[in-house]
N, C-alpha and C positions, 0 to 999 in steps of 0.2 A: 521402374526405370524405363523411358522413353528410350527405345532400339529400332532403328530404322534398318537394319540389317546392311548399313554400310560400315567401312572399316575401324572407326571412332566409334561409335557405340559396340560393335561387336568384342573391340577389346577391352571396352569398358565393364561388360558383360561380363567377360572372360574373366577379367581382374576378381570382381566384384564377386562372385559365384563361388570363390574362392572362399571368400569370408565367412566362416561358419556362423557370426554371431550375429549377419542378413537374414532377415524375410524380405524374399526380392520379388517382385511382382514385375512381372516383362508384358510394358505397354508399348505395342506398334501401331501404328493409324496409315492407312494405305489412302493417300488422298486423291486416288484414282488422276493423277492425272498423267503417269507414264502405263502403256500399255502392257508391260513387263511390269508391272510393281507388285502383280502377284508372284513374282519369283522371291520376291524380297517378305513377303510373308511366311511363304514354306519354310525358308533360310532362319528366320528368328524363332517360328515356331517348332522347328526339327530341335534345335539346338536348347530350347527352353524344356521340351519332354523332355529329350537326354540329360537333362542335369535335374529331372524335377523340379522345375520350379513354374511358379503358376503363370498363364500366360491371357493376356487379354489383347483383342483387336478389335478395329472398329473399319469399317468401307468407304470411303466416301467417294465422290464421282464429280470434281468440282473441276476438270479439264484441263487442256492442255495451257491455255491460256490465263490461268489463275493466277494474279500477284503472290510475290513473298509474302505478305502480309495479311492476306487472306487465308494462305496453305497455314501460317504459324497460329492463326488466330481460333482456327479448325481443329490443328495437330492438340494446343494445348486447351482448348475443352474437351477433349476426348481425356487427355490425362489427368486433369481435372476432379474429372468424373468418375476414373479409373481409384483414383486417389481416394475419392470419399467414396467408394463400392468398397474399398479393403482397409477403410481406415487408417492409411499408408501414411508415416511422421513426416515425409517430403517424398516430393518428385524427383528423381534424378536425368540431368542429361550428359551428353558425350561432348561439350563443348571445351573447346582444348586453346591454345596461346595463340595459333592462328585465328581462329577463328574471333580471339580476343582484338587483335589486330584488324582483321576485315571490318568487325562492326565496328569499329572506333572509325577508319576512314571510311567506310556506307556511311555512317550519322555525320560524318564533318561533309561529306559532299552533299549530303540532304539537309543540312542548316539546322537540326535538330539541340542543338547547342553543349553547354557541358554537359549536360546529365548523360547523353548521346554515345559520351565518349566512356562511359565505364558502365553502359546498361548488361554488360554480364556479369555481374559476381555472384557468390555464392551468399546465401543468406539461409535460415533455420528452415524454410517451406522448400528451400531451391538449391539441391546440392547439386555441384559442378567440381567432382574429383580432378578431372583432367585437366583447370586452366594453366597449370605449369610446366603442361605437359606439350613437346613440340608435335607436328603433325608428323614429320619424320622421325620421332622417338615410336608414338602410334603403329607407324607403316613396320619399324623395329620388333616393336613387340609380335607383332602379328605374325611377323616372318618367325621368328625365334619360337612359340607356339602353336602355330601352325592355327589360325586362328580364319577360317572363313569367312568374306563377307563378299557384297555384290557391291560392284559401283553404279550408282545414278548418270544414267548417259544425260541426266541434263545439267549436269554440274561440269561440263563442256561448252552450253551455250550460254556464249558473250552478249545475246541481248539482257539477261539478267544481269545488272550492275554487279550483284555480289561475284559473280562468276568474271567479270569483268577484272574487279578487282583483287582476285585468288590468282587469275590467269597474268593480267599485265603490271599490276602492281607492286604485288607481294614478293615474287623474285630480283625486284628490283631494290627491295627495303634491307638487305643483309646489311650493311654498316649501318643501318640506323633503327634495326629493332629494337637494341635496347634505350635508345632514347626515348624512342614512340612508348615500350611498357612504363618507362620511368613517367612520362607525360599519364597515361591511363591510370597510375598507382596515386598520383597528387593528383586527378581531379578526382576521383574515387574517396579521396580524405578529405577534400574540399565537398564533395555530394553531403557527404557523413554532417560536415560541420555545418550546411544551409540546412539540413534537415532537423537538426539539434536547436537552429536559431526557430525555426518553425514553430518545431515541437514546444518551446518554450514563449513564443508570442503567439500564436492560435489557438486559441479557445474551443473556438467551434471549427470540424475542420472545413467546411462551406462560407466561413467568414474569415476576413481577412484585415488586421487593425489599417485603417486607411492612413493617417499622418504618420504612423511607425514604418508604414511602405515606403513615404512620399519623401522620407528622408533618407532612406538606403541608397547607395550609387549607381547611376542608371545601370551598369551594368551588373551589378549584384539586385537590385530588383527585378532584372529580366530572368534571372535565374531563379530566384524565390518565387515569381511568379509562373515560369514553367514546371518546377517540383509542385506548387500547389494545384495546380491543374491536373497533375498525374497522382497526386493523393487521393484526387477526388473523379479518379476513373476517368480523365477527359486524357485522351494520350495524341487523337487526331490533329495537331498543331503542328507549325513549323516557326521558324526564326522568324518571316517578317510578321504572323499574329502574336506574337509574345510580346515583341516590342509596338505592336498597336496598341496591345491590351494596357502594357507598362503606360503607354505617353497619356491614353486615356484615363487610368485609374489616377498619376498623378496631378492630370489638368482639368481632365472634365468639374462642371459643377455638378452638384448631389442633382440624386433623379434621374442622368442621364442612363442609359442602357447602352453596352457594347456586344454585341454578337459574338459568339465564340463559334459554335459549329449551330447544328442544324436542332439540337438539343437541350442545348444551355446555351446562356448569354452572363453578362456581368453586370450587376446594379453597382453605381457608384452612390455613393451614402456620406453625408460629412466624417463620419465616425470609420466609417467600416466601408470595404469594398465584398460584395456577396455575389455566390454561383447559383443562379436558378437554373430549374428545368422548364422549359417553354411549354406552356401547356398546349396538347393540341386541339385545332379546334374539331369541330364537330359536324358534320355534312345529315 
């Protein structure tokens, strides 16, 4: 279980630790970029002895100026790795209905498209107890337990969008939260049924049937074609390469190459549209 020693994981901890028919493995990653964030180590580590159960950390030093997406990209190779050290049947996190919320409007203001909008469920590698769970039910329990944790002084600053969004957003969505999870629950079954169409026209999953694309509707192709990109490990995209990739794959003639990132590109082919990896050259 990933425990950052703030109040969402600590009571997730709490909950969990509970369960006699757990082996829990308490993984923290300090990603060195608040000056206090070893307080937040001793905090998960006191509390993991006291209840015996096993605890792993890892250091990192990657500053004060690190994107979100570098700190996440850091956090979850460390649990990863935690994972396949104890041969652990999933990762668990502390990610709860707000937090369901923020990432649904973070990916709509980043253009990232549907998939965007329901990148946290829970699945057999990635359990996530908490998503029906409110952040004020959280704060609830903790009080009612007496449950310690430490807050993140940078879950305060508003140059991070996500904090932006926590701070000016979220208080303003009370009449319309349950609309927004009702929106998140039907593209979530909408993900489910692009992924089924997939699974049953991709053969190979680096190849892509080219005329069976070229007739899907542009905007269900842009979708089919950003899930194929992330089956195949490419996640670095936004909304206007998806729809480059889309106009090219249906119009270009065979032969032509589209660039994707600085790694892979896309061959267009009468039959089949395919993912290479650009080889590098050689100095």
């Amino acid at each position: 279980m990933a425990v950052s020693g703030g109040v969402d994981s600590m009571v997730l901890l709490d909950i969990l630790r509970r369960q006699p028919q757990l082996e829990l493995v308490v993984a923290h990653y300090d990603h060195g970029i608040r000056p206090d964030s070893g307080q937040d180590r001793r905090l998960v580590q006191k509390y993991a002895e006291q209840h015996n159960l096993v605890f792993e950390y890892e250091q990192g030093s990657l500053g004060f100026n690190t994107s979100e997406a570098t700190a996440r990209d850091k956090r979850y190779g460390f649990l990863r790795r935690v994972q396949q050290k104890h041969h652990a049947d999933a990762i668990i996190t502390a990610h709860h209905q707000d937090d369901l919320l923020e990432t649904g409007i973070l990916n709509m203001l980043r253009g990232t498209g549907r998939k965007g909008l329901s990148s946290l469920t829970s699945h057999p590698g990635m359990i996530r107890p908490l998503l029906k769970s409110t952040k004020q039910e959280i704060y609830d329990y903790a009080k009612e337990h007496s449950v310690n944790w430490r807050e993140d002084t940078t879950n305060t600053d508003e140059r991070y969008l996500r904090n932006y969004i926590r701070r000016q957003i979220m208080p303003r969505l009370d009449h319309e939260r349950q609309k927004m999870l009702d929106l998140l629950e039907s593209t979530n079954e909408l993900n489910q049924n692009i992924d089924q169409i997939l699974e049953s026209e991709v053969k190979k999953s680096d190849v892509l049937p080219r005329q069976w694309f070229i007739m899907l509707p542009y905007n269900v192709s842009c979708e089919v074609m950003a899930t194929w990109l992330r089956q195949n490990n490419i996640n670095d995209f936004d909304r206007p390469l998806i729809e480059r990739l889309t106009v090219v794959a249906k119009t270009k003639i065979a032969g032509k190459i589209a660039p994707i990132n600085a790694r892979f590109q896309m061959q267009i082919g009468k039959q089949d549209l395919r993912l290479q990896e650009i080889a590098k050259s050689r100095v």
